[in-house]
N, C-alpha and C positions, 0 to 999 in steps of 0.2 A: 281342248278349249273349255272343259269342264270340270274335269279331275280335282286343279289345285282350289278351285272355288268349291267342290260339292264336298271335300275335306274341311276345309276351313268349315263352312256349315254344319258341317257332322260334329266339329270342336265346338263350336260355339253352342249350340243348341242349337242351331236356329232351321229348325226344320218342318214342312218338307222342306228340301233343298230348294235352291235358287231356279232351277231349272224344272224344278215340279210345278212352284208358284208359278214362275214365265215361262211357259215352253219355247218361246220365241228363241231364249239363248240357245236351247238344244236345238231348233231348227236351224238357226245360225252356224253353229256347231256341224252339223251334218251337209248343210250346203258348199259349206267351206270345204270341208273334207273331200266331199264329191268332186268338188270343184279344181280342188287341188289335184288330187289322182287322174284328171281328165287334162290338165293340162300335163302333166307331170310325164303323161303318156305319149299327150302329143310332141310336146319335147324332145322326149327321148327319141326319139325317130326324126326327129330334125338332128343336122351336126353344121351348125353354121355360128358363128361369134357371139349370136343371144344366147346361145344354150351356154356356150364359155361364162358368160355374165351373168347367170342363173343364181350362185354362188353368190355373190354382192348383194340378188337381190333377196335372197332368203332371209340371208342375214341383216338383212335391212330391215324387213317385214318381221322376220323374230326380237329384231331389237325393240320395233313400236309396238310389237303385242307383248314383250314384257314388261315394256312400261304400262301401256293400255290396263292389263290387267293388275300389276300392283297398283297402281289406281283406285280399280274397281275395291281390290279386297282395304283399301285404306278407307272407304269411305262406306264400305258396309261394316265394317269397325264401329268405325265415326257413330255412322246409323245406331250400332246396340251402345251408345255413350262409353265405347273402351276408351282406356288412356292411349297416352302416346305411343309406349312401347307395344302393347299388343298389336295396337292398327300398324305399326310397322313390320310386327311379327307375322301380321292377316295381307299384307299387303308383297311379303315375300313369298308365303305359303300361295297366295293365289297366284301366284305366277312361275310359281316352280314344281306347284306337289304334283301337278299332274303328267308332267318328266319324271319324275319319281316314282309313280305309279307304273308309267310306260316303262322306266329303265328295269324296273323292280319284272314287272312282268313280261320283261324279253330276257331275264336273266344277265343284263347288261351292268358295267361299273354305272351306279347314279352320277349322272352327268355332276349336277351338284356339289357330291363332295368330292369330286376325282379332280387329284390336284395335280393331272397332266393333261385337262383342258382348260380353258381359261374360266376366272373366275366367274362364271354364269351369276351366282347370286349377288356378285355387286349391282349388277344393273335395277335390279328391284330395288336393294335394298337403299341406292342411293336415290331413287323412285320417289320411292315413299318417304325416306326426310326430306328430299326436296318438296312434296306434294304439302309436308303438314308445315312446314317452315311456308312456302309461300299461304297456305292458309292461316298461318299465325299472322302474315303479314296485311290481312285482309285482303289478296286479291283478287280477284274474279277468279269465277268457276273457271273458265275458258287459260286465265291468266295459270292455273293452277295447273292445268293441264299439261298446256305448252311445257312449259320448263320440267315437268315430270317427266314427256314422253321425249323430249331432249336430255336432261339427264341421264335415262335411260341409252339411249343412241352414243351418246358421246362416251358413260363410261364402257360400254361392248364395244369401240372402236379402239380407245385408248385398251382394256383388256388385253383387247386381240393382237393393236399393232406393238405393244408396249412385251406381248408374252408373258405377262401377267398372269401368276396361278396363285392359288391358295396355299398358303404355307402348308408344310407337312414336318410330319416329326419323322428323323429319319433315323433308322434301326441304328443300333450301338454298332459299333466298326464289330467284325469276326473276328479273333486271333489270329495273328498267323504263327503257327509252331515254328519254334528254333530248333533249325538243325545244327548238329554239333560238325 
């Protein structure tokens, strides 16, 4: 919950990090976590049709904290007067770098750019043009929101139901020898 936000910070200058200035996010951060791991525990020792459903709702909760946080990094942009493209660029980073950090150091494919899971970074990225398009359009804070963390929801559904990956460039075909 921290990662893709204390990077964007570390690029920008903008330091101490976010979570040195508030600690509130790191506390948030580590409640969550705990929180997570305790039910995560209790779960697994349940085997009844919630636990089946557990799945939907992950991905449900990871789709609104994708949006949630490219958000965040569009309007801490906004905050250092960046232009469009970078707050977009601050707005992907915060909601992906710190799965990149995680994948990088489990020795894992980064989710990100592995183009046999589903497009992960559309949902930020469509986030955040939606997020600067509805505040081009002058609408409330609240208004800006909504349709960012819906954005976010709906493209990780279509994604997912659609099978949607990231394009990839695929190796030149191998020869195969003629035999005589």
């Amino acid at each position: 919950a921290t990662g893709g936000g204390t990077v964007r910070d570390v690029l920008l200058g903008n330091t101490p990090v976010f979570w040195v200035k508030e600690p509130e996010y790191l506390q948030i951060a580590v409640a969550c976590a705990l929180g997570t791991f305790m039910i995560w525990t209790l779960m697994g020792e349940l085997t009844t049709p919630i636990v089946a459903g557990m799945d939907s709702l992950i991905f449900a909760v990871d789709s609104v904290g994708l949006g949630a946080f490219a958000i965040i990094g569009v309007r801490n942009a906004l905050r250092m007067k960046l232009g469009v493209l970078p707050s977009i660029a601050c707005g992907v980073l915060t909601a992906t770098g710190g799965g990149v950090i995680r994948d990088t150091l489990c020795k894992k494919p980064v989710r990100v750019l592995n183009t046999h899971d589903e497009a992960y970074a559309a949902a930020p990225l469509t986030t955040s043009c939606v997020y600067l398009t509805a505040r081009a359009m002058q609408a409330s804070m609240w208004q800006r929101v909504l349709v960012g963390m819906l954005a976010s929801v709906m493209v990780r559904c279509y994604a997912v139901g659609a099978e949607y990956r990231l394009p990839s460039i695929m190796s030149p075909p191998v020869p195969v020898p003629l035999t005589a």
